[in-house]
C-alpha positions as CSV (number, residue, x, y, z in Angstrom):
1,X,-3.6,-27.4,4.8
2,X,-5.7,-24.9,6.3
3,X,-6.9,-24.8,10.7
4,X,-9.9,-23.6,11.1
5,X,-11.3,-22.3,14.6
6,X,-14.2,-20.9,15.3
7,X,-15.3,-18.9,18.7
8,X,-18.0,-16.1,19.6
9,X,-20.8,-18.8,20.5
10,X,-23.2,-18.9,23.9
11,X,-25.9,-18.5,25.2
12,X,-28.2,-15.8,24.4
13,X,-32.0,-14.4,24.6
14,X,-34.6,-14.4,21.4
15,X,-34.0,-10.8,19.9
16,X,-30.4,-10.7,20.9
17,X,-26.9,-10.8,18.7
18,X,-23.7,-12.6,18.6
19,X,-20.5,-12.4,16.7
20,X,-19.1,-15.2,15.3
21,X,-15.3,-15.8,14.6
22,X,-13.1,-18.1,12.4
23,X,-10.0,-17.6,12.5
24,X,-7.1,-19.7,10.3
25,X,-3.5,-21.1,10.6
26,X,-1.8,-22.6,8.3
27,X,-2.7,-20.9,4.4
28,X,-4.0,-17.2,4.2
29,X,-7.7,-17.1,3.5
30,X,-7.4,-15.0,1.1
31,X,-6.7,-17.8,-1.2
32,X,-11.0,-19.7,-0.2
33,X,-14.0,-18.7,-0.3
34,X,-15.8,-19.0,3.0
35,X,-18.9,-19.8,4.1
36,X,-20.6,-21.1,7.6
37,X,-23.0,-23.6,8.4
38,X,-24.9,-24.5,11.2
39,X,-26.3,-28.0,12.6
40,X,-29.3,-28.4,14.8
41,X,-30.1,-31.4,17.2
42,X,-31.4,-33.7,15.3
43,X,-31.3,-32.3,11.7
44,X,-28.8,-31.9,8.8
45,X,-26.3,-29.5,8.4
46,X,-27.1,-26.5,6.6
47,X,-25.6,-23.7,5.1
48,X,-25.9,-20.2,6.5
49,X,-23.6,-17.6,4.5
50,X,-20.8,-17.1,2.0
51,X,-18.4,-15.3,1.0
52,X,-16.3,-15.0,-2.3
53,X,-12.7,-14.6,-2.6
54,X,-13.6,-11.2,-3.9
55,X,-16.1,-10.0,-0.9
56,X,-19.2,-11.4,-2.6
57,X,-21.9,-12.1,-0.3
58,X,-25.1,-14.4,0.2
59,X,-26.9,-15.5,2.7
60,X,-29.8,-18.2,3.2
61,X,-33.2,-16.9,2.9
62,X,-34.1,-17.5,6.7
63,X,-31.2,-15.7,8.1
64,X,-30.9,-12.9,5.1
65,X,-31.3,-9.3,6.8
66,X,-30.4,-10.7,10.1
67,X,-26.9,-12.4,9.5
68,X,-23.9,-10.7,8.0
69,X,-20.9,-12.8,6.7
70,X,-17.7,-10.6,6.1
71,X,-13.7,-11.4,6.2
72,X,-10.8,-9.8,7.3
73,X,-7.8,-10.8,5.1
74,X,-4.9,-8.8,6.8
75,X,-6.4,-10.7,10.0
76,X,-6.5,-14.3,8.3
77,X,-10.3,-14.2,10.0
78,X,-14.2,-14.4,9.3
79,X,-17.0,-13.5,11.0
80,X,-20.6,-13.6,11.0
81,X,-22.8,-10.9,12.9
82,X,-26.1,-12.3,14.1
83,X,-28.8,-10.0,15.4
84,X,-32.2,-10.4,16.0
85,X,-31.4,-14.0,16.9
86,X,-34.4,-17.0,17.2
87,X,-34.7,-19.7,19.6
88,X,-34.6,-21.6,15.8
89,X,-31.1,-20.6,15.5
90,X,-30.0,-22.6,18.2
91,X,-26.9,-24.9,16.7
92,X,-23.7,-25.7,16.5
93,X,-22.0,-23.3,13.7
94,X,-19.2,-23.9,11.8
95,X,-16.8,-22.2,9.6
96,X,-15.5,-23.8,6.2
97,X,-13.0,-23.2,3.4
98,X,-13.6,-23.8,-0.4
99,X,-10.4,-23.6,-2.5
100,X,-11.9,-22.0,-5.6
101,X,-13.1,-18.4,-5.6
102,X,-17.0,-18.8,-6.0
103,X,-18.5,-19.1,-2.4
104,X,-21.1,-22.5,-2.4
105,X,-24.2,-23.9,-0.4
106,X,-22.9,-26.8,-1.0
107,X,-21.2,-28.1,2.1
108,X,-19.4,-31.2,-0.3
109,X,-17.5,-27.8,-2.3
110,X,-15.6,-27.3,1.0
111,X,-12.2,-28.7,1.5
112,X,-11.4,-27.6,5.5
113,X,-13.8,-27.2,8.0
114,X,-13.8,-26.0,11.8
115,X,-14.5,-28.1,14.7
116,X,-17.8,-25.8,15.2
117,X,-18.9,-22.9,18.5
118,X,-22.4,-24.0,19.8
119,X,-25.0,-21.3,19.7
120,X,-28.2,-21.1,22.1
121,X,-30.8,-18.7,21.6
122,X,-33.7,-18.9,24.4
123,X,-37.2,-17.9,24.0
């Protein structure tokens, strides 16, 4: 069984950054891929980044060159810089773990998931 919490979220201005934090209990993370997700008002829940067991990294097209998904396994933590943020990335965002090494955009591959940091970004 694996806790996942995430922090790092607020309020913030169009062009501005924030740094996301999950942090685990319970099982290393060394052992999951990661990845986070975010949820809008009103729409589903969509994947954001990943990373691989091994460091391997993707992003989603609208937040590649912006967003930066990386992971700290001595610190059982992962993190996603966002800079050059967009009123359209206001949502909640949450953290996940997949058991098996590949990272996924597939939010059903996930086994744990955290109870999510709300992020506003005004225009």
């Amino acid at each position: 069984q694996v806790q996942l919490v995430e922090s790092g979220g607020g309020l913030v201005q169009a062009g501005g950054s924030l740094r996301l934090s999950c942090e685990a209990s319970g099982r290393t993370l060394s052992s999951y891929a990661m990845g986070w997700f975010r949820q809008a008002p009103g729409k589903e829940r969509e994947f954001v980044a990943g990373i691989s067991r091994g460091g391997g990294r993707y992003a989603a097209d609208s937040v590649k060159g912006r967003f930066t998904i990386s992971r700290d396994n001595a610190k059982n933590t992962v993190s996603l810089q966002m800079n050059s943020l967009k009123p359209e990335d206001t949502a909640v965002y949450y953290c996940a773990a997949k058991g098996t090494a590949g990272s996924s955009f597939r939010e059903y591959e996930y086994d744990y998931w955290g109870q999510g940091t709300q992020v506003t970004v005004s225009s």
